[in-house]
C-alpha positions in Angstrom: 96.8 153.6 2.6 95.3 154.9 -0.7 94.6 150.5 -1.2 93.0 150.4 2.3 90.7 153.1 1.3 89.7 151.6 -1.9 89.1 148.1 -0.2 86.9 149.4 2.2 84.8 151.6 -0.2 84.2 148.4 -2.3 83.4 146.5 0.6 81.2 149.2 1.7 77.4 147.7 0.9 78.5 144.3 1.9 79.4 145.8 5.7 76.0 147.9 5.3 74.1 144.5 4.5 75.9 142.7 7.4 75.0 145.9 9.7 71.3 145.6 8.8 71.7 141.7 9.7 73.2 142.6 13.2 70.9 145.5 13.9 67.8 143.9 13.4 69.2 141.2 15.8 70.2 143.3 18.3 66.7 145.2 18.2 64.8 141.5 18.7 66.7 141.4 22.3 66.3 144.7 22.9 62.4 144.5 22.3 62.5 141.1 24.5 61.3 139.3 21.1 64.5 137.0 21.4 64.4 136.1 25.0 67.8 136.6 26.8 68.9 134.3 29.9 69.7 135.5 33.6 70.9 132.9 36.1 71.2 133.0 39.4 75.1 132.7 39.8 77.0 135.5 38.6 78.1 135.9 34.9 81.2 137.8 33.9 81.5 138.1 30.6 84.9 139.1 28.8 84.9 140.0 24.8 85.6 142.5 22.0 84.0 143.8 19.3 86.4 143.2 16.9 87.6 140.0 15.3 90.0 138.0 17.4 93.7 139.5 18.9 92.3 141.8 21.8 94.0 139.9 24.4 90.4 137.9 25.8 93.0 135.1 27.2 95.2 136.9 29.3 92.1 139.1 30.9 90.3 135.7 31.8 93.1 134.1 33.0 93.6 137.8 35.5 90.0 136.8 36.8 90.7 133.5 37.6 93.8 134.3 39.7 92.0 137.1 41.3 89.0 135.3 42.1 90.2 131.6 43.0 91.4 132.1 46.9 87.6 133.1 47.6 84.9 131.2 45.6 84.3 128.4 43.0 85.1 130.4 39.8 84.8 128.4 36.1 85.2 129.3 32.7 82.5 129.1 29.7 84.0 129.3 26.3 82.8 128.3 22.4 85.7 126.5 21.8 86.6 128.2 18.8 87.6 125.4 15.9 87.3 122.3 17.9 86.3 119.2 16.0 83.8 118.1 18.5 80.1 119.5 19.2 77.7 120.4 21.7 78.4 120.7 25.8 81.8 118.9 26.8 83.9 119.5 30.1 87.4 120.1 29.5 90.2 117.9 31.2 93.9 118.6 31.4 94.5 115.2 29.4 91.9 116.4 26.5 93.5 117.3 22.9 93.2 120.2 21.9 90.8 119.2 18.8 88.5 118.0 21.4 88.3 121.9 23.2 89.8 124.0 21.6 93.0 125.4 22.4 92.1 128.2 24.8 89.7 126.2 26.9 92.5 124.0 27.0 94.9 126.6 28.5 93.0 127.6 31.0 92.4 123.9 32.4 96.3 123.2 32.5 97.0 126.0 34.2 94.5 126.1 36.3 93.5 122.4 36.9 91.2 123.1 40.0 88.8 125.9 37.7 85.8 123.9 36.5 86.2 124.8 32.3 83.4 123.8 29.9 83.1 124.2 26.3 79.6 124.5 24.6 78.3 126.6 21.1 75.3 128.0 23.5 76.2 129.4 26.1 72.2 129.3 27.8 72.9 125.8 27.5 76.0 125.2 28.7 75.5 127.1 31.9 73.1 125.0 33.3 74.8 121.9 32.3 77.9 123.0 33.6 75.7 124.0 37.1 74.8 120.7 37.1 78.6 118.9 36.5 79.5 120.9 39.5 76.4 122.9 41.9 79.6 124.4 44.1 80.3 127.0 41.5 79.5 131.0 42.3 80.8 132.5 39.2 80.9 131.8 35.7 83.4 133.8 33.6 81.8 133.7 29.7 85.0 133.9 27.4 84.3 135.9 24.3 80.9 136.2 24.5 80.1 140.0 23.8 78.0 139.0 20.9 76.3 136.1 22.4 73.1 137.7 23.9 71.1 134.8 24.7 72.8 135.3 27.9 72.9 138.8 30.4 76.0 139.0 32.1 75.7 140.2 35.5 79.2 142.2 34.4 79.9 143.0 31.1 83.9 143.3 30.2 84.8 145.0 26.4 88.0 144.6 25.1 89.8 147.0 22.6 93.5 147.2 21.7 95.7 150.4 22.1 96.9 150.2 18.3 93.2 149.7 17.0 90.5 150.9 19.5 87.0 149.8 17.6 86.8 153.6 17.6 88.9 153.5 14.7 87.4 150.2 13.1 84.6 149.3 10.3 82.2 146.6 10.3 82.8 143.4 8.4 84.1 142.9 5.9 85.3 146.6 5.4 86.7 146.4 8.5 87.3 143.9 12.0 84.2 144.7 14.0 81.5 142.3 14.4 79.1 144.9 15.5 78.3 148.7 15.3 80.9 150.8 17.2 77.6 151.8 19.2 77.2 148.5 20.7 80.0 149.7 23.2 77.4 151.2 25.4 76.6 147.6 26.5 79.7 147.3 28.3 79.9 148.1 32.4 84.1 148.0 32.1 86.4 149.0 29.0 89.7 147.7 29.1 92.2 149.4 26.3 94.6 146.5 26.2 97.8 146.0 25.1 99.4 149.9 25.7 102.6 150.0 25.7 104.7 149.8 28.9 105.3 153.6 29.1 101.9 154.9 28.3 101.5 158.7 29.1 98.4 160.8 30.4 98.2 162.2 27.5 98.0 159.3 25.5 95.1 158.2 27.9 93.0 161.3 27.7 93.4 161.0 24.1 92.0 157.6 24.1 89.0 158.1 26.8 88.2 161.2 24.6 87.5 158.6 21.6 86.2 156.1 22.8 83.7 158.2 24.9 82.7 156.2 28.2 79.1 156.5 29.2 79.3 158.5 32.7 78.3 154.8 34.2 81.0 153.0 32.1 84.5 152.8 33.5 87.5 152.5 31.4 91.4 151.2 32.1 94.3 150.4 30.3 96.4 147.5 30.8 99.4 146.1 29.1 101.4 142.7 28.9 104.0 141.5 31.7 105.9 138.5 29.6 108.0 136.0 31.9 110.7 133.9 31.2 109.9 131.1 28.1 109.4 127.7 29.6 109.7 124.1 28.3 106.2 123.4 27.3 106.5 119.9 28.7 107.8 121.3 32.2 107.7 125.0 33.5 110.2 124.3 35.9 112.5 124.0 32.8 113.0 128.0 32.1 115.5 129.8 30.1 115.6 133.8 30.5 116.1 135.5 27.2 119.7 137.3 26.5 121.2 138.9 23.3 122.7 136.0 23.1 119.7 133.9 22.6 119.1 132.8 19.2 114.8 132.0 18.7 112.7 130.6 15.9 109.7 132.3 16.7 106.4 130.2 15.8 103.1 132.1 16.0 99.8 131.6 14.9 97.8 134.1 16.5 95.2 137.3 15.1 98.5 139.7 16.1 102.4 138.9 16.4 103.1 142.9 16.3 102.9 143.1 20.2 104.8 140.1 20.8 107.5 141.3 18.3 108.1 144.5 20.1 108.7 142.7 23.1 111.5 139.7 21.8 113.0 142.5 19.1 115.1 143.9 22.0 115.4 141.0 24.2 117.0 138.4 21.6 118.2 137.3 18.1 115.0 136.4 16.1 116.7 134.2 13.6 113.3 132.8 11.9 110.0 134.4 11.9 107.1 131.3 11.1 103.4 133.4 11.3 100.0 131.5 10.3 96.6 132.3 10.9 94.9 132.7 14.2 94.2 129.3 15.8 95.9 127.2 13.3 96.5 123.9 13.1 99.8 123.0 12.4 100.1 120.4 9.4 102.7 117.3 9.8 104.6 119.5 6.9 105.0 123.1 9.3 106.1 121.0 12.4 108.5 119.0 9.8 109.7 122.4 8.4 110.0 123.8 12.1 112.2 120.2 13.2 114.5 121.2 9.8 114.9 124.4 10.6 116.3 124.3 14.3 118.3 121.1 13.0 119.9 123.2 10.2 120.9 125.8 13.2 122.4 123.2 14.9 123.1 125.6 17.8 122.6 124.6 21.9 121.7 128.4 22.2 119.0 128.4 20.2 115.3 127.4 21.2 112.0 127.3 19.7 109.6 130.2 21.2 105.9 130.0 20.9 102.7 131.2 22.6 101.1 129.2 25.1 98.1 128.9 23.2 100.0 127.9 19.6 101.6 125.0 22.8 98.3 123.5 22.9 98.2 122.8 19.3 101.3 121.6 19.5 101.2 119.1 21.6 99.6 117.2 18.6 103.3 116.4 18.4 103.8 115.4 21.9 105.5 111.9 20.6 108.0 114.0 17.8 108.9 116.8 19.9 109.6 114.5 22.9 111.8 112.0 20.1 113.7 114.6 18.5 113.9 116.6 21.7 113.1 120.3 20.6 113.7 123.3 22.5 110.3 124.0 22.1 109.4 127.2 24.5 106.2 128.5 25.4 106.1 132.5 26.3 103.9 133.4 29.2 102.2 136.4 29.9 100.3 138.2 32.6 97.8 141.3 32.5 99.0 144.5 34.5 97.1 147.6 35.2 98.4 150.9 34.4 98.9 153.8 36.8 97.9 151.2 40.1 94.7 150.8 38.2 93.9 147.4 39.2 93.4 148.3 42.7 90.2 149.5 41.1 89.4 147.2 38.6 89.6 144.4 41.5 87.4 146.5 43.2 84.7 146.9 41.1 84.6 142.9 40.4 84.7 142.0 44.1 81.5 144.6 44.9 79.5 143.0 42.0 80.3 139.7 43.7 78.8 140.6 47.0 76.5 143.1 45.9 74.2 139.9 43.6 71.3 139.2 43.7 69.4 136.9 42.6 
């Protein structure tokens, strides 16, 4: 603690520099001397304000399934450490250097949804309106910060275990903007509360994080399914005592996926990287060595299914030396029947647009 404190006072006038940087920016949009975008099809916007981890994925991926069965929906994302550049559709037989591997994700599993990848997001709307003129919404993944565009609906993201009411700028701390930059958000999500969150535990948090009386807040949590074979989800295998995993994860927070396979199985080998690695022929060599060493049927390889789309860099090895490579699914839920509401409030800003 007393280490934390120290690194953070040190680090103290390079986050005040950095503030100065983003508040000066923020006051050219706000005085209309940097011009923002509006378009006329809807713009949902989904980010955080801190760096990576607050569970963007799984939130887009809940607006896809809601909104699918009733209008064109597609997805608009950076394509955080591709190796290509500038405006690209995304195809379910893309690698994952070309996209990304979120952008990737969400084409796989939802091979109908339009999903474009572009630095600028003023540009890559109207080139991705032009790919495909049926589309009536355009869900902007992780694009908080990216002002050159004015969602119609703007989503914020914070995480139960660090709410950016508790957070520091860069490089003191994980937020990429003043805490007060909140108050640009129509919907705050709390994500990732645990399963058994109390009233208490709520109040304490909407206390914090002090809505605006025209901000609405909810909490939601993680609903994990059963591991499936990354090459076929049909292939499934349920997690028991029994079951012995390797666990390989490189994403910005393994503590939330830990609590959940801690009680559920035998974690026999913990490999954690950095967010959005990409794995080197020497990991996926140690990862083939490890699971051969074990040399046991009952245990499999578990991963996320966004480390699965860097992965499949290996598609020729893992097929070869048939690993039990797994990839663990998850779904948002809604606390307390919240996403009655929450589904609600997207559906009337749908029909109430205008143009």
């Amino acid at each position: 603690m007393k280490s934390n404190i120290l690194g953070r006072i040190l680090l103290a006038p390079f986050s005040i520099l950095y503030g100065i940087g983003v508040a000066f920016r923020n006051v050219l949009y706000e005085s209309k001397l940097l011009k923002s975008t509006e378009f006329s099809v809807p713009v949902i916007s989904v980010g955080n304000l801190s760096v990576g981890g607050a569970g963007k994925t799984p939130h887009v991926e809940y607006l896809i399934r809601l909104l699918q069965d009733y209008l064109k929906v597609s997805v608009l994302s950076r394509g955080y450490k591709r190796k290509s550049k500038g405006f690209r559709m995304v195809n379910t037989n893309d690698v994952v250097t070309d996209t990304g591997d979120e952008p990737l994700q969400f084409k796989r599993k939802y091979p109908t949804t339009p999903v474009s990848v572009c630095e600028s997001r003023n540009i890559g709307i109207p080139l991705m309106l032009q790919k495909h003129p049926d589309i009536k919404c355009i869900l902007l993944d992780d694009a908080f910060q990216h002002r050159s565009v004015t969602p119609g609906l703007n989503i914020l993201l914070t995480t139960f275990d660090d709410p950016y009411s508790q957070d520091y700028l860069l490089p003191a701390g994980r937020l990429r903007e003043f805490r007060s930059a909140s108050t640009r958000a129509d919907i705050i999500i709390v994500s990732k509360c645990p399963n058994d969150l109390t009233e208490e535990q709520k109040s304490k948090l909407k206390e914090e994080l002090a809505p605006h009386q025209n901000q609405k807040i909810f909490f939601s949590y993680y609903q994990y399914g059963d591991p499936y074979f990354m090459y076929n989800p049909n292939i499934k295998k349920p997690l028991t005592k029994d079951t012995k995993v390797v666990l390989l994860s490189a994403i910005a927070n393994t503590e939330y996926l830990l609590d959940y396979l801690d009680p559920q199985c035998e974690i026999v080998q913990l490999l954690k990287y950095e967010d959005h690695h990409y794995f080197t022929q020497k990991e996926f060599d140690l990862v083939t060595r490890i699971i051969n060493e074990i040399n046991d049927p009952n245990t499999i390889i578990v991963t996320t299914e966004k480390d699965a789309m860097r992965l499949d860099l290996f598609r020729n090895e893992i097929i070869k030396h048939k690993l039990p490579i797994f990839a663990l699914p998850i779904k948002v839920e809604f606390h307390s029947n919240q996403h009655s509401e929450f589904d609600q409030l997207v559906k009337d800003f749908l029909i109430n647009f205008k143009v």
